[in-house]
TORSE-742129 format. One record per residue: chain; residue number from 1; x, y, z of N, C-alpha, C, O in turn. Coordinates in nm, 3 decimals. Example, Ala and Ser with C-alpha at 12.3 -4.5 7.8 and 13.67 -1.06 7.14 Angstrom:
% residues 2
+--------+-----+---------+---------+---------+---------+---------+---------+---------+---------+---------+---------+---------+---------+
: cadena : num :     n_x :     n_y :     n_z :    ca_x :    ca_y :    ca_z :     c_x :     c_y :     c_z :     o_x :     o_y :     o_z :
+--------+-----+---------+---------+---------+---------+---------+---------+---------+---------+---------+---------+---------+---------+
:      A :   1 :   1.319 :  -0.569 :   0.780 :   1.230 :  -0.450 :   0.780 :   1.320 :  -0.330 :   0.780 :   1.424 :  -0.332 :   0.846 :
:      A :   2 :   1.285 :  -0.225 :   0.708 :   1.367 :  -0.106 :   0.714 :   1.290 :   0.003 :   0.787 :   1.341 :   0.114 :   0.804 :
+--------+-----+---------+---------+---------+---------+---------+---------+---------+---------+---------+---------+---------+---------+
END
This chain:
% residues 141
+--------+-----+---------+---------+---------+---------+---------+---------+---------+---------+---------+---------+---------+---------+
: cadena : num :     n_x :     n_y :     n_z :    ca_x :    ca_y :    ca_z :     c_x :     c_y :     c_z :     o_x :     o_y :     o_z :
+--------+-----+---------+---------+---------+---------+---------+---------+---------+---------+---------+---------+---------+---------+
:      A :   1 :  -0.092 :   1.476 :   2.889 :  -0.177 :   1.482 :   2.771 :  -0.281 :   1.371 :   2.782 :  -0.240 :   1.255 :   2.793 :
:      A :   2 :  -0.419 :   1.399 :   2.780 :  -0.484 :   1.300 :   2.737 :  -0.531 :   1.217 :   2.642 :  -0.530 :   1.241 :   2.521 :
:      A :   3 :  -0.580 :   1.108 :   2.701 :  -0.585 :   1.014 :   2.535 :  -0.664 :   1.039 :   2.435 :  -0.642 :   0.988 :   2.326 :
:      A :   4 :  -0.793 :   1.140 :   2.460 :  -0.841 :   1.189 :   2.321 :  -0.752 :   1.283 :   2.284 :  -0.771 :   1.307 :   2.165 :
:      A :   5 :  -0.628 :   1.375 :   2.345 :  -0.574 :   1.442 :   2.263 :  -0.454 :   1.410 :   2.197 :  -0.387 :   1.476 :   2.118 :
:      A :   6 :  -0.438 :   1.287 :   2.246 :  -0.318 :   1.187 :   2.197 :  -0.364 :   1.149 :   2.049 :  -0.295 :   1.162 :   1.948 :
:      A :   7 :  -0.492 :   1.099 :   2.058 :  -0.561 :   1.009 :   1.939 :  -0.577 :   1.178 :   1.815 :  -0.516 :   1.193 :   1.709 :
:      A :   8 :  -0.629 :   1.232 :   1.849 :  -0.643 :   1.402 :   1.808 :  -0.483 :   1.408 :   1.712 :  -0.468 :   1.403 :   1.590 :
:      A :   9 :  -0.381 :   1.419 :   1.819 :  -0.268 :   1.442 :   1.786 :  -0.259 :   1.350 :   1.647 :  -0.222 :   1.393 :   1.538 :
:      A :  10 :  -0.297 :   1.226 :   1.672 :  -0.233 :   1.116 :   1.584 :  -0.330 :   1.102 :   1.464 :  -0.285 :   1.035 :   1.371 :
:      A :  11 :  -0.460 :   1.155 :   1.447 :  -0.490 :   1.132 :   1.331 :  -0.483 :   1.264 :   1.249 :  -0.498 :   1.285 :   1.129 :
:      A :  12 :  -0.459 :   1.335 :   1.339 :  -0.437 :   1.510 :   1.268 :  -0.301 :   1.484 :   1.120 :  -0.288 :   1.510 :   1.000 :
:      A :  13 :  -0.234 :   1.424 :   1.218 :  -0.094 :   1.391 :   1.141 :  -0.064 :   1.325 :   0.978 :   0.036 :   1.336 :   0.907 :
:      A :  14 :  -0.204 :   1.248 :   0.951 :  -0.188 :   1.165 :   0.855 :  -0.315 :   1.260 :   0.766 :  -0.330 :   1.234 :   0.646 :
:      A :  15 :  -0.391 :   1.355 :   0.821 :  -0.477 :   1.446 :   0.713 :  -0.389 :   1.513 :   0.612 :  -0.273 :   1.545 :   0.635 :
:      A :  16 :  -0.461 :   1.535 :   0.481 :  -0.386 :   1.530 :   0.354 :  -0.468 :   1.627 :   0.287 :  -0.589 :   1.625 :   0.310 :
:      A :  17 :  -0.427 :   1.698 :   0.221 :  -0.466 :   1.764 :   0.052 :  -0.496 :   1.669 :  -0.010 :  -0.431 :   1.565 :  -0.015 :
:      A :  18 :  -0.646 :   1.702 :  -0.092 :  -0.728 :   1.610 :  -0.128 :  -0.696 :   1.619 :  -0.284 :  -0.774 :   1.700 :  -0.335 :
:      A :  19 :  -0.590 :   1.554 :  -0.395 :  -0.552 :   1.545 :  -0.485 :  -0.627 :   1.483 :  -0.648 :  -0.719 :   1.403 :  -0.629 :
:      A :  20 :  -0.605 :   1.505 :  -0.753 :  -0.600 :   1.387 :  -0.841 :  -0.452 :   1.367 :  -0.885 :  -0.364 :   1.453 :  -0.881 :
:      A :  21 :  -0.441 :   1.230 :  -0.932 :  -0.343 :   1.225 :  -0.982 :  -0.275 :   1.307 :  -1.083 :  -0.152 :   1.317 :  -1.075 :
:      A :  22 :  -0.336 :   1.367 :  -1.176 :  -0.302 :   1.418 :  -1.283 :  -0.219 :   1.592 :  -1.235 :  -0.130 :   1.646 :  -1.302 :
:      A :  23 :  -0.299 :   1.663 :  -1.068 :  -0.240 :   1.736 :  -1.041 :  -0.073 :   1.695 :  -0.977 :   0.035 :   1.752 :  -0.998 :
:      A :  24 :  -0.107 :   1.568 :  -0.889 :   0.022 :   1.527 :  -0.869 :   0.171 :   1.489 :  -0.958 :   0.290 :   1.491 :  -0.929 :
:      A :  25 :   0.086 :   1.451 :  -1.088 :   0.199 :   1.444 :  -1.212 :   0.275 :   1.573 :  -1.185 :   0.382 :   1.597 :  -1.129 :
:      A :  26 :   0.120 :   1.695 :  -1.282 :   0.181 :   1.781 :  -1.289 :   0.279 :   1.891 :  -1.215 :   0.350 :   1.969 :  -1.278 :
:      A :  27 :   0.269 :   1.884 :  -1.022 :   0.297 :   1.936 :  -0.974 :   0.424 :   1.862 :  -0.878 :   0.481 :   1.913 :  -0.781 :
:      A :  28 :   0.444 :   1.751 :  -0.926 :   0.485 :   1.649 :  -0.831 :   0.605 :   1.686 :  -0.764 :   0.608 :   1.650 :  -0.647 :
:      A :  29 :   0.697 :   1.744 :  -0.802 :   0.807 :   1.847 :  -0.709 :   0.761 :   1.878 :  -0.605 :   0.807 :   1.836 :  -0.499 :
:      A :  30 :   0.652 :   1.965 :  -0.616 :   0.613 :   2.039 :  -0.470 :   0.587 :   1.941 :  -0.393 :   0.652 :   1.946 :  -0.289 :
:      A :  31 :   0.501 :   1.830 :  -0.404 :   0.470 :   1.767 :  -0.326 :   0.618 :   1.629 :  -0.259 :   0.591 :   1.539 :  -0.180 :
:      A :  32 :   0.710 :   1.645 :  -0.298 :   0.827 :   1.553 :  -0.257 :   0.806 :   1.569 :  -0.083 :   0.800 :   1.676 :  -0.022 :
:      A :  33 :   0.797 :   1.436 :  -0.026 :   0.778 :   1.378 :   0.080 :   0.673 :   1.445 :   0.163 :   0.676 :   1.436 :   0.286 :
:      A :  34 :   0.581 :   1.512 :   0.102 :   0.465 :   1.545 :   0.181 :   0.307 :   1.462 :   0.186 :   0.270 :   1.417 :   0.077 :
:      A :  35 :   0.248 :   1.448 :   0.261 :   0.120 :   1.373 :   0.247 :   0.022 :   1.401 :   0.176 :  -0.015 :   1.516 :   0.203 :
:      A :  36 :  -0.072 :   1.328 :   0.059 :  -0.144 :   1.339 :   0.027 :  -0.231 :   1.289 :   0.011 :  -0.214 :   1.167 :   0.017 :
:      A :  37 :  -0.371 :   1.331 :  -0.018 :  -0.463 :   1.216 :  -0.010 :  -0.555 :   1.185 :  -0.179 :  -0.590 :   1.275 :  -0.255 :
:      A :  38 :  -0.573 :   1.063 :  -0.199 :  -0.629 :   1.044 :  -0.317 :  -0.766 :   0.929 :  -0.389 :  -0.772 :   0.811 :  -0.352 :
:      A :  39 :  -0.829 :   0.966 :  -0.453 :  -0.935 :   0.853 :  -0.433 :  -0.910 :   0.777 :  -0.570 :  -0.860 :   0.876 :  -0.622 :
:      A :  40 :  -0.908 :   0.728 :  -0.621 :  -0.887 :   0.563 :  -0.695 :  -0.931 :   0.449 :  -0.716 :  -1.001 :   0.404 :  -0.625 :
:      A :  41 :  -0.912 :   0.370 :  -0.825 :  -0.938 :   0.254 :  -0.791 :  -0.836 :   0.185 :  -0.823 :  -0.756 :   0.211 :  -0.912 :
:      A :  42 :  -0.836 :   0.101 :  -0.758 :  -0.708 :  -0.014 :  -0.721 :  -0.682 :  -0.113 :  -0.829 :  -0.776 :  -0.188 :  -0.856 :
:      A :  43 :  -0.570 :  -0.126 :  -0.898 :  -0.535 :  -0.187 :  -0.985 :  -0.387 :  -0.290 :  -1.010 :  -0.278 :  -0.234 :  -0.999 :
:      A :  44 :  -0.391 :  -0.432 :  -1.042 :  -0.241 :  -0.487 :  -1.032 :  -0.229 :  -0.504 :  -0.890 :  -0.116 :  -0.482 :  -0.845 :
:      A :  45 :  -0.309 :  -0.534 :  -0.816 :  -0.244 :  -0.565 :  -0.682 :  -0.135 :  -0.686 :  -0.648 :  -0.177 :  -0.802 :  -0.637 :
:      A :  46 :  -0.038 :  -0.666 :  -0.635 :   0.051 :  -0.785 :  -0.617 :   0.106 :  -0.777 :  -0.471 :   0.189 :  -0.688 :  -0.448 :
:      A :  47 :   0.060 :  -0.876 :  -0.354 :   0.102 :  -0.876 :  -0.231 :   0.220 :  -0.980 :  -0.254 :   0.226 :  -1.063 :  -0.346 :
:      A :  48 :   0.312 :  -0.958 :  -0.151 :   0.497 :  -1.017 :  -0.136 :   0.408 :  -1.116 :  -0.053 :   0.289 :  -1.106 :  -0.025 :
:      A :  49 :   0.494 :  -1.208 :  -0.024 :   0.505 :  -1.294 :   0.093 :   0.584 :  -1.244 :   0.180 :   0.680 :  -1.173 :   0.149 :
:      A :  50 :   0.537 :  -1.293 :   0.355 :   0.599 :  -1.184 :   0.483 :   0.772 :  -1.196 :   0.422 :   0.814 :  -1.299 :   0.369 :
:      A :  51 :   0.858 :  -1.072 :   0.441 :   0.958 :  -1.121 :   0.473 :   1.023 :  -1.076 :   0.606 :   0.969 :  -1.001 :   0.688 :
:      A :  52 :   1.144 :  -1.129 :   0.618 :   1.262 :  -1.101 :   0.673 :   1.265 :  -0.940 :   0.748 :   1.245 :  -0.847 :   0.669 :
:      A :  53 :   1.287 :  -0.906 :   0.880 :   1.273 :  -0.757 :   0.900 :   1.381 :  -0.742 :   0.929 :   1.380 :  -0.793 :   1.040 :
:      A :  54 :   1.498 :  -0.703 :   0.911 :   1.641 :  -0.756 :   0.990 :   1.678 :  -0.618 :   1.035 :   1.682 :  -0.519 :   0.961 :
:      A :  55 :   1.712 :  -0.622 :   1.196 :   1.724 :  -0.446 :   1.234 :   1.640 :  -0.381 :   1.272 :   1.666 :  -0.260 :   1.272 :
:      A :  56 :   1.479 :  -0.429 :   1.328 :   1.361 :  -0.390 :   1.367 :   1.342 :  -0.486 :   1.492 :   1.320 :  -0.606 :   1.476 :
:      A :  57 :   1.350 :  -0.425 :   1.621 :   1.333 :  -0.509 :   1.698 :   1.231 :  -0.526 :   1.740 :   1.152 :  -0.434 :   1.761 :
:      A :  58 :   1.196 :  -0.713 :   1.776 :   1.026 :  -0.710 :   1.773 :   0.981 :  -0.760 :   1.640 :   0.911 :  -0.861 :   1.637 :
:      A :  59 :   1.018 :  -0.695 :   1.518 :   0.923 :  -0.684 :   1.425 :   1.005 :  -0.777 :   1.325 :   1.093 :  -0.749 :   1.243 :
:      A :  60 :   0.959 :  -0.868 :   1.353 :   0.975 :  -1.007 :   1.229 :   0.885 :  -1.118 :   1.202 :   0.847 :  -1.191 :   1.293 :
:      A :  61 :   0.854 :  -1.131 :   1.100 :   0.877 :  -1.082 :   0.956 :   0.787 :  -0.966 :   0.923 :   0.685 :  -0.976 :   0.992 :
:      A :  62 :   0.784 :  -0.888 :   0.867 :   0.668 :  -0.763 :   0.779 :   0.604 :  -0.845 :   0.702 :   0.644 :  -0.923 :   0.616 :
:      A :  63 :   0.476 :  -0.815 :   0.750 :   0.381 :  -0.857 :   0.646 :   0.273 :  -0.776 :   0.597 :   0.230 :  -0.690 :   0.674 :
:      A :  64 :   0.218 :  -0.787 :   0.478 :   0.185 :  -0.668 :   0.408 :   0.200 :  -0.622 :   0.345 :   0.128 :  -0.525 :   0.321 :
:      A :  65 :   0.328 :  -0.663 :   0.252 :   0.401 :  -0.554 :   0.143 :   0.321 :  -0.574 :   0.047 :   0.263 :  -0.678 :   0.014 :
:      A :  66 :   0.320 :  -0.464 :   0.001 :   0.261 :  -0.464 :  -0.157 :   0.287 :  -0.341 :  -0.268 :   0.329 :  -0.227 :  -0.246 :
:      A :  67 :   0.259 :  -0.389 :  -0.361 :   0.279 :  -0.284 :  -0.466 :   0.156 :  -0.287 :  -0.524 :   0.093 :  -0.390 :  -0.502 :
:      A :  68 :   0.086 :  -0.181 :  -0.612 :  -0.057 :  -0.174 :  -0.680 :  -0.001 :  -0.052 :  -0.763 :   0.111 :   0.000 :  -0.771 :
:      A :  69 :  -0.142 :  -0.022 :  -0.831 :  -0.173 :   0.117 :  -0.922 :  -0.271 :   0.152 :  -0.903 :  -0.371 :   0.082 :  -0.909 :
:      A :  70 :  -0.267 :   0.299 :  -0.869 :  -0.399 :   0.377 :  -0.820 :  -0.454 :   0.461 :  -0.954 :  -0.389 :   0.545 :  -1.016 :
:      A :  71 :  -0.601 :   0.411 :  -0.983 :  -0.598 :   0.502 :  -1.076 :  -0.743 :   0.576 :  -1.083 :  -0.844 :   0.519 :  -1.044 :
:      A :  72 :  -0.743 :   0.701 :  -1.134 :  -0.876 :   0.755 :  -1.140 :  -0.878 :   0.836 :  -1.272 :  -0.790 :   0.807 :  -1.353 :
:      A :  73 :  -0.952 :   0.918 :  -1.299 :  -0.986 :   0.988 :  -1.443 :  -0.871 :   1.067 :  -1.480 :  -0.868 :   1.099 :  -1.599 :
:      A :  74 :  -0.793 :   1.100 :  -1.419 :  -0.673 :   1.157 :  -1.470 :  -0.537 :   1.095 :  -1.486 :  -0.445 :   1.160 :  -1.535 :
:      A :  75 :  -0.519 :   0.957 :  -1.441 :  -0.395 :   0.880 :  -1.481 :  -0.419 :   0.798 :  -1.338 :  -0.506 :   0.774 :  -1.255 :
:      A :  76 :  -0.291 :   0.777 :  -1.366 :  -0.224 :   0.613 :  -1.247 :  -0.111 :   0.656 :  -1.204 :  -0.016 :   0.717 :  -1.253 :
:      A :  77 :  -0.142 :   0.610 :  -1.093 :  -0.020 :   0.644 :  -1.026 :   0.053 :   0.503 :  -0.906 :  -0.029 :   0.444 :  -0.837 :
:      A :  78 :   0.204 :   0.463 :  -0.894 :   0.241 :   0.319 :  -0.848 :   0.249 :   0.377 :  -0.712 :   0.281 :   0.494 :  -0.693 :
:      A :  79 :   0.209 :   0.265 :  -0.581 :   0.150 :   0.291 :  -0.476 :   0.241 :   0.160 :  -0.451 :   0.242 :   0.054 :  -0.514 :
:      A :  80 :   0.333 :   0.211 :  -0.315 :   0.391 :   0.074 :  -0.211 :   0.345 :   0.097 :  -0.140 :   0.338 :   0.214 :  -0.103 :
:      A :  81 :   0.266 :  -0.041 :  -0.055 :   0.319 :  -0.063 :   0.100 :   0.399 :  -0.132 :   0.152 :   0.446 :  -0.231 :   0.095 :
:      A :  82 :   0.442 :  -0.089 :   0.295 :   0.538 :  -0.124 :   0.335 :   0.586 :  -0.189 :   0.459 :   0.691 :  -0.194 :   0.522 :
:      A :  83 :   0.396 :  -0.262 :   0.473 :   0.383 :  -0.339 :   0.543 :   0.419 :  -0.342 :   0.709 :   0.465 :  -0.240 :   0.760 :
:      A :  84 :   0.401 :  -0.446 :   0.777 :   0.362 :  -0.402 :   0.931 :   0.374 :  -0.543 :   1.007 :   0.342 :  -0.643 :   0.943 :
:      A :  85 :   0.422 :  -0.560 :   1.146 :   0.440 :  -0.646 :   1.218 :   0.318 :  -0.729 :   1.266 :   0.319 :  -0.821 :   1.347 :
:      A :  86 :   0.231 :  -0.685 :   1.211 :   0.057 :  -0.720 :   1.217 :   0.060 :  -0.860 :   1.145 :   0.067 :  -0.815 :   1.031 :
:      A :  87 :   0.060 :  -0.987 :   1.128 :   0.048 :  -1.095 :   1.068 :  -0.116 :  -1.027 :   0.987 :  -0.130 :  -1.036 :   0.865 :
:      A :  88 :  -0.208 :  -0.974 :   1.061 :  -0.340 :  -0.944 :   0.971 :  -0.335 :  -0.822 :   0.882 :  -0.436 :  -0.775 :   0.830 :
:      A :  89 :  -0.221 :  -0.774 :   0.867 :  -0.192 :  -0.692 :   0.778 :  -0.223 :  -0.724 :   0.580 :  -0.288 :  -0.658 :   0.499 :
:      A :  90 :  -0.143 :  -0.850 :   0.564 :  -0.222 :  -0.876 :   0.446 :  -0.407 :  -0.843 :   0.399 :  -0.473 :  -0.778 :   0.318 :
:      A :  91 :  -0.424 :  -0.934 :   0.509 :  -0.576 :  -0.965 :   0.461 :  -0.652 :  -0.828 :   0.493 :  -0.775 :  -0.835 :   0.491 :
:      A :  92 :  -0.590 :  -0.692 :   0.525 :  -0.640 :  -0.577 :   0.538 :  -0.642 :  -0.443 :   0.453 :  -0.687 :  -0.329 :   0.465 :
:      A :  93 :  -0.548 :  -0.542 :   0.330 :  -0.506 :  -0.486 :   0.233 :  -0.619 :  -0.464 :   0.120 :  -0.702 :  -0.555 :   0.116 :
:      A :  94 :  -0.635 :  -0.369 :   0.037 :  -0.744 :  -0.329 :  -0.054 :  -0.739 :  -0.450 :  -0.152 :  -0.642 :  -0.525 :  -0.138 :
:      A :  95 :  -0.814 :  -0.476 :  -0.236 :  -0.836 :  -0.553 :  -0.332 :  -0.843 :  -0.487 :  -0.514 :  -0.874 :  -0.368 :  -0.523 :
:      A :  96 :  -0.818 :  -0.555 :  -0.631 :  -0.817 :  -0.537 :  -0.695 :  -0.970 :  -0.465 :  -0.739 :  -1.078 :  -0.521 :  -0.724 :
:      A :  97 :  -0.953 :  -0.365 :  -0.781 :  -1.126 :  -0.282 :  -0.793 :  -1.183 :  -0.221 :  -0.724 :  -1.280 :  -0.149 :  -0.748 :
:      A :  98 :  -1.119 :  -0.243 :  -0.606 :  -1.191 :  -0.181 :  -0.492 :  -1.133 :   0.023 :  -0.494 :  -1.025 :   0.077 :  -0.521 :
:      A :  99 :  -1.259 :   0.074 :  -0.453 :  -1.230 :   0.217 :  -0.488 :  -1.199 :   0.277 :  -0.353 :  -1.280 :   0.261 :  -0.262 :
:      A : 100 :  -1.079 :   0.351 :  -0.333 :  -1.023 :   0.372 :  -0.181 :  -0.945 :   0.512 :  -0.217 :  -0.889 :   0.543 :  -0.322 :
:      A : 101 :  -0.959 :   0.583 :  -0.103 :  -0.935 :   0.726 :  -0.051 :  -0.816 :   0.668 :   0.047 :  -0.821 :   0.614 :   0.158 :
:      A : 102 :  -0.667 :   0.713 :  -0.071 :  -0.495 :   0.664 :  -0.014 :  -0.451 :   0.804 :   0.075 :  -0.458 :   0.920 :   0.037 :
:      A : 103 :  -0.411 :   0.759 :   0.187 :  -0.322 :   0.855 :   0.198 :  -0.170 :   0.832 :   0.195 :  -0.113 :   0.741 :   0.254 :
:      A : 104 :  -0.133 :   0.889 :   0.149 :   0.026 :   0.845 :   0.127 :   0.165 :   0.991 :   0.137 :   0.139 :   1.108 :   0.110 :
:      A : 105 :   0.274 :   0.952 :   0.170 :   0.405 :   1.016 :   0.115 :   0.393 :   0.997 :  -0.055 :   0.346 :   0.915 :  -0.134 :
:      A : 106 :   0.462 :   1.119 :  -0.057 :   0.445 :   1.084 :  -0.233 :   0.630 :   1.147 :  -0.223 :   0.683 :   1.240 :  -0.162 :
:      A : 107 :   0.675 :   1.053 :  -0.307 :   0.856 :   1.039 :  -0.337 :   0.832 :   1.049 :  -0.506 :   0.755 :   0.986 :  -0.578 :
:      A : 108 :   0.940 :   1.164 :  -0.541 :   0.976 :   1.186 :  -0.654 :   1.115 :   1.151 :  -0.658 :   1.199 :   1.191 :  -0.578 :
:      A : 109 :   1.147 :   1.034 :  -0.809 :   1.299 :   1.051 :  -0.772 :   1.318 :   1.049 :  -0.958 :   1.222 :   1.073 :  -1.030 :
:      A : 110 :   1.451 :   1.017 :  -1.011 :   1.508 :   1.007 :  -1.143 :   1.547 :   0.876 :  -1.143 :   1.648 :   0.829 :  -1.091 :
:      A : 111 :   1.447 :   0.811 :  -1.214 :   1.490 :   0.643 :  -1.252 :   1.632 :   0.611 :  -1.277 :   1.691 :   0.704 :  -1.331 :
:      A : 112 :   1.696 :   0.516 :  -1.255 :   1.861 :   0.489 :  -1.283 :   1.807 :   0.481 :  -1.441 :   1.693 :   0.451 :  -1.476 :
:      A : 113 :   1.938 :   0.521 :  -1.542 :   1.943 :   0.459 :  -1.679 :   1.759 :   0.577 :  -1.748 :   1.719 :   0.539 :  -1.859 :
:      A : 114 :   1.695 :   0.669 :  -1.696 :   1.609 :   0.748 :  -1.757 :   1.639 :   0.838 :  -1.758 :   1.737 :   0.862 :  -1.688 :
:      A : 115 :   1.577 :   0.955 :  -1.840 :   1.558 :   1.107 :  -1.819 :   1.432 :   1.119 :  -1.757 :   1.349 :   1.028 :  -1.756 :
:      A : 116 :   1.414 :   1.254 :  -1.694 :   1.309 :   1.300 :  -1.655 :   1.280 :   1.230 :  -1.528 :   1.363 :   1.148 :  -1.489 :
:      A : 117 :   1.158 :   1.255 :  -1.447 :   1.105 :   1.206 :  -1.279 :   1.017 :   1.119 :  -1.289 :   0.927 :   1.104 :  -1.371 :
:      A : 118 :   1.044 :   1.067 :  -1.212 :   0.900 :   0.980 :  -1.168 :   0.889 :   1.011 :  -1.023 :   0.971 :   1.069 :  -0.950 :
:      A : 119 :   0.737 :   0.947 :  -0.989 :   0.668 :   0.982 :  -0.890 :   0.604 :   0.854 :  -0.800 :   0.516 :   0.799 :  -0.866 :
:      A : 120 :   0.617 :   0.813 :  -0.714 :   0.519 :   0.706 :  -0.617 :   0.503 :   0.745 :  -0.540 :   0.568 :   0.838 :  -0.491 :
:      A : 121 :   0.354 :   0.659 :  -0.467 :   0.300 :   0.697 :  -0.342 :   0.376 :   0.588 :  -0.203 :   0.390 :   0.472 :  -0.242 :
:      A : 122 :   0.400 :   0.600 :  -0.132 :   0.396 :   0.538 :  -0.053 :   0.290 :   0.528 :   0.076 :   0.264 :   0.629 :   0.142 :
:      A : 123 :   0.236 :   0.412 :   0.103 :   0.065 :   0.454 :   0.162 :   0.145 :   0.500 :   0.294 :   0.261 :   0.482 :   0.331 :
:      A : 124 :   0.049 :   0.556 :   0.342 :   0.009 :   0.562 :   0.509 :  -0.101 :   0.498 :   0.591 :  -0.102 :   0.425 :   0.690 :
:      A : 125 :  -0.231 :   0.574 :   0.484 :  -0.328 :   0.500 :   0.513 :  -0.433 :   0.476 :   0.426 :  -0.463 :   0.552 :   0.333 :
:      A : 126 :  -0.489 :   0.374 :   0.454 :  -0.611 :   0.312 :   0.330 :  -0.751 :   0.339 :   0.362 :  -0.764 :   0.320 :   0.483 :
:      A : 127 :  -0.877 :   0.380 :   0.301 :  -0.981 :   0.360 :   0.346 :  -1.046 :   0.305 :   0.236 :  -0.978 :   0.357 :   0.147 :
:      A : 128 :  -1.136 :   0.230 :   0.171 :  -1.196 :   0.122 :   0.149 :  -1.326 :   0.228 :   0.111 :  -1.398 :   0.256 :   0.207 :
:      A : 129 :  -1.356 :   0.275 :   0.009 :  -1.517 :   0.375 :   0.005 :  -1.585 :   0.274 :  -0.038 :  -1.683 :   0.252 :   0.033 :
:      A : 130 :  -1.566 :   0.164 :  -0.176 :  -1.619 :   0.096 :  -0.242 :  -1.574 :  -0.059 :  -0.262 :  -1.505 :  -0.091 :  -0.360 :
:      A : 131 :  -1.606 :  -0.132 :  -0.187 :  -1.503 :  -0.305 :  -0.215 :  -1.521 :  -0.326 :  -0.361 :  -1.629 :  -0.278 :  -0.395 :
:      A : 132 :  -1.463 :  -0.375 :  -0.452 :  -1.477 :  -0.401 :  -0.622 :  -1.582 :  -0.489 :  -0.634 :  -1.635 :  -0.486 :  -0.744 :
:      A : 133 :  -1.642 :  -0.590 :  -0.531 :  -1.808 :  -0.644 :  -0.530 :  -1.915 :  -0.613 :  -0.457 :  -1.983 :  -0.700 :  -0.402 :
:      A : 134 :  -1.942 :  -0.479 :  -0.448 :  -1.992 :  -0.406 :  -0.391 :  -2.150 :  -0.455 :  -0.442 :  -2.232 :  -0.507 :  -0.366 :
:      A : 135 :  -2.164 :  -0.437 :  -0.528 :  -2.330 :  -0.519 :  -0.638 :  -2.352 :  -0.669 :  -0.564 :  -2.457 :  -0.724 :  -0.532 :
:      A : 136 :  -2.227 :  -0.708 :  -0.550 :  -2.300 :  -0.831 :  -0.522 :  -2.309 :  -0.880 :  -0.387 :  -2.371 :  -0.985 :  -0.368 :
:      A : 137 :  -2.241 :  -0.800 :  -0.260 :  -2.250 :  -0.807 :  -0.100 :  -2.452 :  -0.799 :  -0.128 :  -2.539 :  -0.884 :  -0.108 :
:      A : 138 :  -2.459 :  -0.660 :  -0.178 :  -2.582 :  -0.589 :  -0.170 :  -2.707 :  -0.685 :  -0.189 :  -2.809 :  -0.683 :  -0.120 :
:      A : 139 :  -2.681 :  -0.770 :  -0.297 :  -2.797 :  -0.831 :  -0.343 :  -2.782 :  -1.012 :  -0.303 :  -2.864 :  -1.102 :  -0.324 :
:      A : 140 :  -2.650 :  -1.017 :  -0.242 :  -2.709 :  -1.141 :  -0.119 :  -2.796 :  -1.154 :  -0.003 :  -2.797 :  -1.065 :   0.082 :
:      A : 141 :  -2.861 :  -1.245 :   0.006 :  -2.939 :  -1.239 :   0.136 :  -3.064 :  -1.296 :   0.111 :  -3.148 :  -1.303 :   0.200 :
+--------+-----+---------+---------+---------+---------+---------+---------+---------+---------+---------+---------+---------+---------+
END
């Protein structure tokens, strides 16, 4: 196999149904552990400090973790990552405001101690359409 059809292979894999949240509420069963993709803006970003990878060989500590809220005109939705043996993994992480096209696993489960489902994304991958100081890159210089 060659390496453009390797690279072919590998980004084919992470293409997604192009969602809003509000269909994912509503439909969110169907979608249990399948990929989707979503555009947002980034909200609550709280990055972990690296931890501990114990049982990953090679890969210590993960860095990167984070939790946020993705949200666009139809609701919010809670978004983990789950971070990467990359030490530059943090600083590659989206920012609060910033408007980004997620691709993610989306996991439906039944909260301990609730009724009814809930829903999170878990990323795959991030793209960055809008940084949250986008006005003001523009008009430096």
């Amino acid at each position: 196999m060659s390496l453009l059809s390797l690279l072919g292979c590998m980004v084919g894999s992470v293409e997604a149904e192009l969602l809003t949240i509000g269909q994912l509420k509503k439909y969110g069963a169907s979608y249990q552990l399948h990929s989707v993709s979503i555009v947002g803006t980034v909200r609550a970003m709280q990055v972990l400090p690296p931890l501990p990878a114990f049982g990953l060989d090679g890969c210590n500590p993960l860095y990167g973790i984070a939790q946020f809220e993705l949200i666009d005109d139809t609701g919010s939705l809670p978004v983990e990552t789950l971070g990467s043996c990359h030490p530059a993994a943090a600083a590659e992480l989206p920012h609060d405001g910033d408007v980004i096209e997620l691709t993610a696993q989306i996991q439906v489960f039944a909260p301990e101690g609730h009724a009814g489902q809930a829903i999170k994304a878990v990323t795959q991958k991030i793209v960055v359409l809008q940084p949250a100081f986008h006005g003001a890159l523009n008009n430096a210089g």
